[in-house]
C-alpha positions as CSV (number, residue, x, y, z in Angstrom):
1,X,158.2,171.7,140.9
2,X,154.9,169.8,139.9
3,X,156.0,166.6,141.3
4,X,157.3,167.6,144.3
5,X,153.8,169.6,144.6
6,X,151.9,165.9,143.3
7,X,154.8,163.6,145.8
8,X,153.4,166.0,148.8
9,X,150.1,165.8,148.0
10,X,149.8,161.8,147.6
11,X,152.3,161.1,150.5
12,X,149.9,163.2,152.7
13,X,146.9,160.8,151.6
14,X,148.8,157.7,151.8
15,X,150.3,158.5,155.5
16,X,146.5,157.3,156.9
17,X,146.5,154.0,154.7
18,X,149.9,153.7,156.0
19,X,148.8,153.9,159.6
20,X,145.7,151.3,158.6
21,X,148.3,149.3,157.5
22,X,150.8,148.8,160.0
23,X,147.6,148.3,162.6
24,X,146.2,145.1,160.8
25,X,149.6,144.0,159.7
26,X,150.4,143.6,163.6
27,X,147.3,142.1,164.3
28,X,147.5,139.3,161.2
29,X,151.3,138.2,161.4
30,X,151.2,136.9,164.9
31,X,148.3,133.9,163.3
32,X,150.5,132.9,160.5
33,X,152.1,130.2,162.4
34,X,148.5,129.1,163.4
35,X,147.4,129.6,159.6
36,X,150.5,127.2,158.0
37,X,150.3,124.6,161.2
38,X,146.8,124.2,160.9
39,X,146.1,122.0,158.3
40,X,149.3,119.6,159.1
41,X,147.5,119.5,162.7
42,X,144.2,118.0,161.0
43,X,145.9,116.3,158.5
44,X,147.6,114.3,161.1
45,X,144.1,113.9,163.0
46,X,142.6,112.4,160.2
47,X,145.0,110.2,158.3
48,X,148.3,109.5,159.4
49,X,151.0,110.4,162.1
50,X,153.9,111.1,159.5
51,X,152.4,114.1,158.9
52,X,151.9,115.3,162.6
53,X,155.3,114.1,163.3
54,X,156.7,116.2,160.7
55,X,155.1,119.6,160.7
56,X,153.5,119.2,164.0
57,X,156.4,118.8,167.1
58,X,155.1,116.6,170.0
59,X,155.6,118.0,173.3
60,X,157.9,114.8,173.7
61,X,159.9,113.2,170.8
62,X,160.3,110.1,172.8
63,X,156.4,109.4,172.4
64,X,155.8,106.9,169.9
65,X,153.0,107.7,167.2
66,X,150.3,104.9,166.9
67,X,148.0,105.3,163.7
68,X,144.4,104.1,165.3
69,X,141.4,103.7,163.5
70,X,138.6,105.3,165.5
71,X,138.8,107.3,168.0
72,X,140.5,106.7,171.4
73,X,136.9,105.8,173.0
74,X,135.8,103.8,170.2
75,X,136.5,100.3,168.4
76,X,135.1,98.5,165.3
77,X,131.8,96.4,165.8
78,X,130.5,94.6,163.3
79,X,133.0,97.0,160.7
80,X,131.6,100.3,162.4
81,X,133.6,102.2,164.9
82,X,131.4,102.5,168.4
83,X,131.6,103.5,171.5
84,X,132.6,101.4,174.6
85,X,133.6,101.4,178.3
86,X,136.9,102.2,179.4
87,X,137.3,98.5,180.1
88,X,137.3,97.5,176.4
89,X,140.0,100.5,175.5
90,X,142.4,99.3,172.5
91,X,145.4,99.1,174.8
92,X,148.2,98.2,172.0
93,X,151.1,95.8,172.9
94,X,154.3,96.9,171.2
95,X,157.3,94.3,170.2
96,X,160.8,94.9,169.6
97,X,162.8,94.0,166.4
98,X,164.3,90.7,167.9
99,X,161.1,89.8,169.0
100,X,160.5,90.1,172.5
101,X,156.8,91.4,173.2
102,X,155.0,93.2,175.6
103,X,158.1,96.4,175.6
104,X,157.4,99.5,177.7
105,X,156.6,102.1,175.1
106,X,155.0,105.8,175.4
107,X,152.7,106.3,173.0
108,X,150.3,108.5,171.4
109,X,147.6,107.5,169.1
110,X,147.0,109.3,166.2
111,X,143.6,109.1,164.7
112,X,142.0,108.3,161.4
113,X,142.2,105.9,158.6
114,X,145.2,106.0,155.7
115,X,145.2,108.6,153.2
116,X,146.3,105.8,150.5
117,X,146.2,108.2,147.7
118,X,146.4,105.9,144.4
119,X,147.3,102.8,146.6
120,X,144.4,100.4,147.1
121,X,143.4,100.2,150.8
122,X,143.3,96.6,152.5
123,X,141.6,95.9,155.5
124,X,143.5,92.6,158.1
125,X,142.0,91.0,160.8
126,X,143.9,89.4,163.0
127,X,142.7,86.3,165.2
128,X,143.3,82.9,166.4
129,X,143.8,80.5,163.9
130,X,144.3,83.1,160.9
131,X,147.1,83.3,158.2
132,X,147.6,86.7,158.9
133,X,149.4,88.6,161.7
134,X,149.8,91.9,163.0
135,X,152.5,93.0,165.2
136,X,153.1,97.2,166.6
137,X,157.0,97.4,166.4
138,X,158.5,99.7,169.0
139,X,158.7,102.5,166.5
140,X,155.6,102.8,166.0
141,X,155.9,100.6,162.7
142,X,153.3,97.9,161.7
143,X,154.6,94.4,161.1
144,X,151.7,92.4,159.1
145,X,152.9,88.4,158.2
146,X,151.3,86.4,156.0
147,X,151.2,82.6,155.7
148,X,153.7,82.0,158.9
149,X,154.4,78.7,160.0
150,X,155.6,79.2,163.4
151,X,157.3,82.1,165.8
152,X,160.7,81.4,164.9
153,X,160.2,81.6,161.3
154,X,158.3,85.0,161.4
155,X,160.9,86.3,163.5
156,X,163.5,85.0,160.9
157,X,160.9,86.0,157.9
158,X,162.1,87.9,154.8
159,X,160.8,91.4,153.9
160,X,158.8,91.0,150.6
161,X,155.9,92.7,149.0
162,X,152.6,91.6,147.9
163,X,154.0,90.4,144.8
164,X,152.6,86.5,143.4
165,X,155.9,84.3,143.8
166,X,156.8,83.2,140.9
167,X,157.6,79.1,140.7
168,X,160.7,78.2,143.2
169,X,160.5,81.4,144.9
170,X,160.3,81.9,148.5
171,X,157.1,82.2,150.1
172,X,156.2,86.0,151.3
173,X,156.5,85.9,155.2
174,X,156.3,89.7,156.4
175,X,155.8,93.4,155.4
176,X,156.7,96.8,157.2
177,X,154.2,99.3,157.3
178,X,155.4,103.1,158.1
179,X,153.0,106.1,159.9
180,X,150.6,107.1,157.8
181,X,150.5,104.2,155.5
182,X,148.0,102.1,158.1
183,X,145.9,102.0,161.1
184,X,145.1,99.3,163.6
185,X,142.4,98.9,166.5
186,X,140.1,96.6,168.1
187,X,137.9,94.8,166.6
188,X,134.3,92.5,167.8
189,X,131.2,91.6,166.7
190,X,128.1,92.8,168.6
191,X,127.6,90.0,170.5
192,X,131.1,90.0,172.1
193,X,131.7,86.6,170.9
194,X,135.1,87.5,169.5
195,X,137.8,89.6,169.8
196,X,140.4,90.8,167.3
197,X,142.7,93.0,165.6
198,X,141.5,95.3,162.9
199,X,144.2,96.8,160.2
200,X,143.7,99.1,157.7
201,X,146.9,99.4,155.1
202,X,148.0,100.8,152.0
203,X,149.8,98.2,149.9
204,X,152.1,99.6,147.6
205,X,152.1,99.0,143.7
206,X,152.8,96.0,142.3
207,X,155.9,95.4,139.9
208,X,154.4,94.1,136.9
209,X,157.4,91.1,135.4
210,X,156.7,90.8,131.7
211,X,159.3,87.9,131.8
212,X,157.3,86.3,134.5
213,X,155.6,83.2,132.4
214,X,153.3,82.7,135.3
215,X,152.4,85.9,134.9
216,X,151.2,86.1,131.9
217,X,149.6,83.2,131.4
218,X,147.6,84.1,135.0
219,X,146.8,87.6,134.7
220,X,147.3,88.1,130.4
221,X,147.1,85.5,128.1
222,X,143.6,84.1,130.9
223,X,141.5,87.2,130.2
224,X,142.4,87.1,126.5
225,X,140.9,83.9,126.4
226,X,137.8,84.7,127.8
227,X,137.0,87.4,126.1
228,X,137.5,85.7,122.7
229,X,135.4,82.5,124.7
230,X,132.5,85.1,124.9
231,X,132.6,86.1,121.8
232,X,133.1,82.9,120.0
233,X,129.5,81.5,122.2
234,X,127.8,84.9,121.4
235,X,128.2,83.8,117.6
236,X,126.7,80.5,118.4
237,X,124.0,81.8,120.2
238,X,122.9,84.2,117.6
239,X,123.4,82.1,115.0
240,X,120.8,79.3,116.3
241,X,118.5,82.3,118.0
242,X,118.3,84.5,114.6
243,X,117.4,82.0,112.0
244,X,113.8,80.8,112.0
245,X,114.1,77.1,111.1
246,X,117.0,76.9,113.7
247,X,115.5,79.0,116.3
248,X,111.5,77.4,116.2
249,X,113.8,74.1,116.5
250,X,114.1,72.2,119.6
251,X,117.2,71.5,119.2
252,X,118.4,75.0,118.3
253,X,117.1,76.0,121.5
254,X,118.7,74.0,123.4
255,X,121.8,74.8,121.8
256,X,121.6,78.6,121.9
257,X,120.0,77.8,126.0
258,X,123.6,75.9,126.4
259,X,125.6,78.8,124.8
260,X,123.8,81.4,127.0
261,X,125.2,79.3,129.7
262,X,128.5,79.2,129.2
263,X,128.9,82.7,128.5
264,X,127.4,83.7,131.7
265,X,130.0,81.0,133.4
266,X,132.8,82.3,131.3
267,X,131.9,86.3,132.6
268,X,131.8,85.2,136.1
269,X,135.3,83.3,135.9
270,X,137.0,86.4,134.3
271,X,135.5,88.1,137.6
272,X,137.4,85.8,139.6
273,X,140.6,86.3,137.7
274,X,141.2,90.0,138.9
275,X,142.0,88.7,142.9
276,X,143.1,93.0,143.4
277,X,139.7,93.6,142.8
278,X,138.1,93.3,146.2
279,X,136.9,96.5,147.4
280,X,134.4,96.5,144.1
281,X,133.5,92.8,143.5
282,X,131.7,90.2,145.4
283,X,133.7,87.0,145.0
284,X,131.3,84.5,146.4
285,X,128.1,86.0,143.9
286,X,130.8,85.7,141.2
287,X,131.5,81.9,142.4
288,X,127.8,81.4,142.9
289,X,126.5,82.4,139.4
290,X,129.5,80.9,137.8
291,X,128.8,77.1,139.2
292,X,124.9,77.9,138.5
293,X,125.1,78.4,134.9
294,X,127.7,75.2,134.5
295,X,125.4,73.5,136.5
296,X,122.2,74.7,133.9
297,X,124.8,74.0,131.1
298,X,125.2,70.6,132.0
299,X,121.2,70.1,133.3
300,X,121.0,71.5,129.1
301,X,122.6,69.0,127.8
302,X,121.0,66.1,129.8
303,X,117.9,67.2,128.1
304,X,119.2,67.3,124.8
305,X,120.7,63.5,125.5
306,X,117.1,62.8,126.7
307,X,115.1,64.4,123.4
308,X,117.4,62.0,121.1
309,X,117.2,59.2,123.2
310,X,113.8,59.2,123.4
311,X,113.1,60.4,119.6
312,X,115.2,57.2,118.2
313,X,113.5,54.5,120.4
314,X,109.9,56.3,119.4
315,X,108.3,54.3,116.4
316,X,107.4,57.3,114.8
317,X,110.1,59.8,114.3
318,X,108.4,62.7,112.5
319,X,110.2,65.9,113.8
320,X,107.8,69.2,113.9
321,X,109.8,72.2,113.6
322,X,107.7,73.6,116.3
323,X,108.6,72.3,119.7
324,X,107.5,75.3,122.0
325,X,105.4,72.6,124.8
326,X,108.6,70.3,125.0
327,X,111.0,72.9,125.1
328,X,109.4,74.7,128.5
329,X,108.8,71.1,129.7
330,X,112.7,70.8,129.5
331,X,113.0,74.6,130.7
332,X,111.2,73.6,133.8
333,X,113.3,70.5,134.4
334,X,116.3,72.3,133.9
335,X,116.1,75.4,135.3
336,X,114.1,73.9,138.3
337,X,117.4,71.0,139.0
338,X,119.5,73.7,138.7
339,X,117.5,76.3,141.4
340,X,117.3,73.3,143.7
341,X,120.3,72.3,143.6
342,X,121.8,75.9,144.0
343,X,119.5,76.9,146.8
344,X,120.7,73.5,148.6
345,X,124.4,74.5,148.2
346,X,124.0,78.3,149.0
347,X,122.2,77.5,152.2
348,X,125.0,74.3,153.0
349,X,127.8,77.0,153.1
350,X,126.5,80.0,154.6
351,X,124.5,77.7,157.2
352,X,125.8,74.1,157.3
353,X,129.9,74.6,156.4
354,X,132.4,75.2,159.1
355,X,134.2,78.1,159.6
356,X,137.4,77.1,159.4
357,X,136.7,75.7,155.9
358,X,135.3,78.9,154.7
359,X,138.4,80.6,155.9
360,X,140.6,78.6,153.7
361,X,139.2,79.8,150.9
362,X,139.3,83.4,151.1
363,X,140.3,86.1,148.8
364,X,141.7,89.0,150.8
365,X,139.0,89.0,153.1
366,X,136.0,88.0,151.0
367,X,134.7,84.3,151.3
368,X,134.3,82.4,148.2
369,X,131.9,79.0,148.0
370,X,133.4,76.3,150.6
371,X,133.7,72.6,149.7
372,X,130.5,72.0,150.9
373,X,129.0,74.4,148.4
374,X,130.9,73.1,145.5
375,X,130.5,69.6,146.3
376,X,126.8,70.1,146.4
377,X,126.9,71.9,142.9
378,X,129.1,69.7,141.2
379,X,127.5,66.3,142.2
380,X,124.8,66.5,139.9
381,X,127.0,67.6,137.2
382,X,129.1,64.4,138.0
383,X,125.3,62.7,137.5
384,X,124.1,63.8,134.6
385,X,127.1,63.0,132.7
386,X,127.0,59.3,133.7
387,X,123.2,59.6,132.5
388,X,124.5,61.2,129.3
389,X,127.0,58.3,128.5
390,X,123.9,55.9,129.5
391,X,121.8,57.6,126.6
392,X,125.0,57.5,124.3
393,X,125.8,54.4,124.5
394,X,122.0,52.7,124.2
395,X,121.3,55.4,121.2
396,X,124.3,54.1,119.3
397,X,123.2,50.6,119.7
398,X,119.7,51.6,118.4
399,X,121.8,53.4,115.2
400,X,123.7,50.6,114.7
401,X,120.3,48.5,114.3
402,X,119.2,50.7,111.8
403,X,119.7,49.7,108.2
404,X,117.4,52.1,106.4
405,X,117.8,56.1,107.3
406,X,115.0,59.4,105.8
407,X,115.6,62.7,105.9
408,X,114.6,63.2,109.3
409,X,116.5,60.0,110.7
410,X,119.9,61.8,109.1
411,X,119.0,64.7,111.0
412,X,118.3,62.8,114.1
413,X,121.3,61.0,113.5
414,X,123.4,64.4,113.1
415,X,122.4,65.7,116.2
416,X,123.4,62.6,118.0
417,X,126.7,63.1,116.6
418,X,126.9,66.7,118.1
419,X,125.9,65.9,121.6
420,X,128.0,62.9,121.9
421,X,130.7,65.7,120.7
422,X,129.4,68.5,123.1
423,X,129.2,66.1,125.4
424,X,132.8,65.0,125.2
425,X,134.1,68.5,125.0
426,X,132.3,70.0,128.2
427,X,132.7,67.1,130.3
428,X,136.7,67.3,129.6
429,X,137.0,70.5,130.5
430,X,134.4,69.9,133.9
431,X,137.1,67.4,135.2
432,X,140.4,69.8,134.3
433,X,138.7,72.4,136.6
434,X,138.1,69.5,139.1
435,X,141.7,69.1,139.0
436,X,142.4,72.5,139.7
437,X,141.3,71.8,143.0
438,X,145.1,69.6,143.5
439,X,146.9,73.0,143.6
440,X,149.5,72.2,141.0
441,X,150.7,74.8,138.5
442,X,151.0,72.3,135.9
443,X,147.2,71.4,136.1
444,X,146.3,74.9,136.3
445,X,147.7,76.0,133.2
446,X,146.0,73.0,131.4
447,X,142.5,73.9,132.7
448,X,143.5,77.4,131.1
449,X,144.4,76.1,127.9
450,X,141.3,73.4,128.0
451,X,138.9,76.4,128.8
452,X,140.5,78.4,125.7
453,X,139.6,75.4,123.7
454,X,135.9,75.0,124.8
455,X,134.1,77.9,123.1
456,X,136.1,77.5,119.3
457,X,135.2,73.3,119.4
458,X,132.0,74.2,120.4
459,X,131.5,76.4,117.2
460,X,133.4,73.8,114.6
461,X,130.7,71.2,116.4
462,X,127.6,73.2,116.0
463,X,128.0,75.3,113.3
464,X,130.7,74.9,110.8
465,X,130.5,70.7,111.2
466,X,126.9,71.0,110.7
467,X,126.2,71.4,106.5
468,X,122.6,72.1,107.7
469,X,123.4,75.4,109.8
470,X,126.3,76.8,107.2
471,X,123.9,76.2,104.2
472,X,121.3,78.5,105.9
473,X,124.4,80.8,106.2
474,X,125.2,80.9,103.1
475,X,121.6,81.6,101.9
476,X,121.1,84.4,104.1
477,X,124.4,86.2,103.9
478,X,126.1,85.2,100.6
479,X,123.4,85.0,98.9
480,X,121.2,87.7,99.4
481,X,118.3,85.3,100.5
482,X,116.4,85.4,103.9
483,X,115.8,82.7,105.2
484,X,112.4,80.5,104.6
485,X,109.8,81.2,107.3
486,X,107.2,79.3,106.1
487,X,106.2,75.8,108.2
488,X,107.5,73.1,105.9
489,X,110.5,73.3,107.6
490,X,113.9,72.8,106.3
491,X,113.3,69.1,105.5
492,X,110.7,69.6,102.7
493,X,111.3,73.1,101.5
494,X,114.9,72.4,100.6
495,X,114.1,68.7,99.8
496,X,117.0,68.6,96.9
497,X,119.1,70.3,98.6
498,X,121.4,67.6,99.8
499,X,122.4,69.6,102.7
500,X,121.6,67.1,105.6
């Protein structure tokens, strides 16, 4: 009896909410369709067509769905999308599968850029004289070939990805891009002076082939290599920069100057490595600081080849441990050859090379330094070693000539021995990346394996070769003892030492 009493009591409360209810129940379900179409409808405006074509129905399926960049009034100029006259419209020109072009096709564009996700966006253009080509398919597809020789062998291509070909395989000719995965549209500079086609595109992951000996010696064992180069001249330089007598030396500082050098060369050329690295890197800075510091590297090492030169045809060869004036007058020859010189080959590419050189050379779509540039920064290298080789080879007759040697003169005659070694080991390795320029695999793994080499001969010829530099080692790190500070220098205070 007291439910029925407590069912009649609630069901007369609930009767209103009921009749609430039902009135904003028939006033929400008729937007539901709106609610779930709605973001497939701006999904499809904003990234892709796949998605419009899928959830959103076209009022005619036989429309074919073109993925455009900017809107249907606008094009890119000078990589911004702007407005233009109806006149300069992106009309697109559709081709068949067998290649015939210029097919009657309804289309509708569907606008905004990729939604790549995790895939790394690349941007195309398309003009006259370019390696690349892009190509609408009927279907709405995008056709993008890559290093085609002529029609009938891009019509005849073979479907590949992005994938570096490994040695004998065939060369990548064209790619298939579905909706949603790119967009294409016009494309001109400000001044009007040319006109081409713009593509945006997701490319799809790389398979990684462990097996692949290219491979790793490219992309793997390369790195590895430089890293360990970096480390090995960061223990030369702080070797020769940390301890007094080696560090108020002039020689010293030219050493640890020349190992500061290298390093910097070596960062830049692990930048280059990393090709997939466009959208974040700068591949021409990275080219530009890397043949600035070999070019200061080598300017270096002239002056070291200039101080002994000099020094041994001196009649008096006392050597002060303090050098501070000669080393900035060499700071301001070397540094000052090397800004020249790298001012006169920055403004020979981006002002004096042509433009189809520089678009030989590109990586994706980044320019690197032309031939012109490296030509410019290279021929003084190509100098100073023949100068270095002139003070070699008139220092060792002066040696030779020599039948009585002090302290000082073994010294001398010690650090002749490591230039004429650095001198031998850097210039090697200069003319293996000269050969790189031949294209040949073979050569290209030996400049890898030559560069691995540079950094470890460079530490058994300045440190562990020389008793001089591992006896202060030993005296400051096995034995407990700092080194001496005082200004005798290492000549006098360690007279019986025998470590020269």
């Amino acid at each position: 009896m007291l439910e029925k009493t407590l069912g009649a009591h609630f069901a007369g409360r609930q009767y209103a909410k009921c009749s609430c209810s039902a009135l904003l129940l028939s006033l929400i379900v008729p937007l539901f369709p709106l609610l779930l179409l709605g973001p497939s409808l701006a999904a499809g405006h904003v990234s892709s067509g796949s998605a419009s074509s899928s959830l959103a129905p076209t009022p005619d399926p036989s429309l074919v769905l073109v993925n455009k960049c900017c809107e249907k009034f606008e094009i890119h100029v000078d990589n911004e999308c702007q407005q233009v006259n109806e006149t300069e419209f992106f009309q697109p020109m559709f081709t068949s599968y067998d290649g015939s072009q210029n097919r009657p096709v309804r289309f509708k564009f569907v606008i905004g850029i990729p939604n790549c996700g995790s895939l790394q966006m690349w941007p195309i253009y398309h003009y006259v004289g370019s390696s690349d080509k892009l190509i609408l398919l009927d279907d709405g597809r995008l056709r993008h070939f890559t290093n085609a020789q002529d029609e009938e062998e891009e019509v005849n291509g073979i479907r590949t990805d992005y994938e570096e070909d490994i040695v004998g395989a065939l060369e990548p000719l064209f790619h298939d891009y579905d909706h949603g995965l790119y967009c294409i549209d016009k494309a001109t500079s400000s001044t009007g002076d040319e006109q081409v086609l713009f593509a945006k595109i997701c490319l799809a992951h790389k398979e990684i082939k462990w097996n692949d000996s290219n491979f790793l010696l490219r992309k793997i064992l390369n790195p590895i290599f430089h890293g360990i180069s970096l480390i090995v001249l960061l223990v030369i330089a702080i070797i020769y920069f940390i301890l007094p007598t080696l560090s108020r030396d002039l020689v010293g500082n030219i050493v640890t100057t020349i190992a500061v050098c290298l390093m910097v060369s070596q960062a830049a050329d692990l930048v280059r490595i990393f090709t997939e690295l466009t959208s974040h890197v700068s591949f021409i800075v990275a080219d530009i600081i890397l043949c600035f510091s070999l070019l200061a590297a080598f300017f270096w090492l002239n002056s070291f080849g200039y101080y002994i030169w000099k020094t041994f045809r001196s009649r008096n060869v006392f050597l002060r441990v303090t050098d501070g004036r000669k080393y900035c007058y060499y700071s301001a020859y070397a540094w000052g050859c090397t800004g020249t010189m790298a001012a006169m080959a920055v403004f020979a590419h981006f002002f004096l090379d042509a433009e189809s050189y520089k678009q030989e050379n590109l990586v994706g779509e980044q320019e690197t330094i032309g031939l012109l540039g490296i030509c410019i920064f290279f021929a003084p290298i190509a100098c100073t070693i023949l100068v270095n080789i002139f003070f070699f080879v008139t220092t060792r007759k002066l040696i030779n000539r020599r039948t009585v040697y002090g302290r000082i003169a073994h010294k001398l005659k010690a650090n002749f021995i490591m230039f004429s070694l650095m001198l031998l080991v850097m210039s090697i390795s200069w003319l293996f990346l000269i050969l790189t320029w031949l294209q040949l695999e073979g050569l290209l793994y030996a400049h890898i394996i030559m560069n691995a080499l540079v950094a470890p001969l460079l530490l058994y010829i300045c440190v562990l070769r020389q008793r001089h530099v591992t006896f202060l080692l030993k005296k400051t790190c096995c034995y407990n003892e700092p080194p001496s500070a005082n200004d005798w220098g290492d000549e006098l205070h360690y007279m019986n030492g025998n470590d020269y």
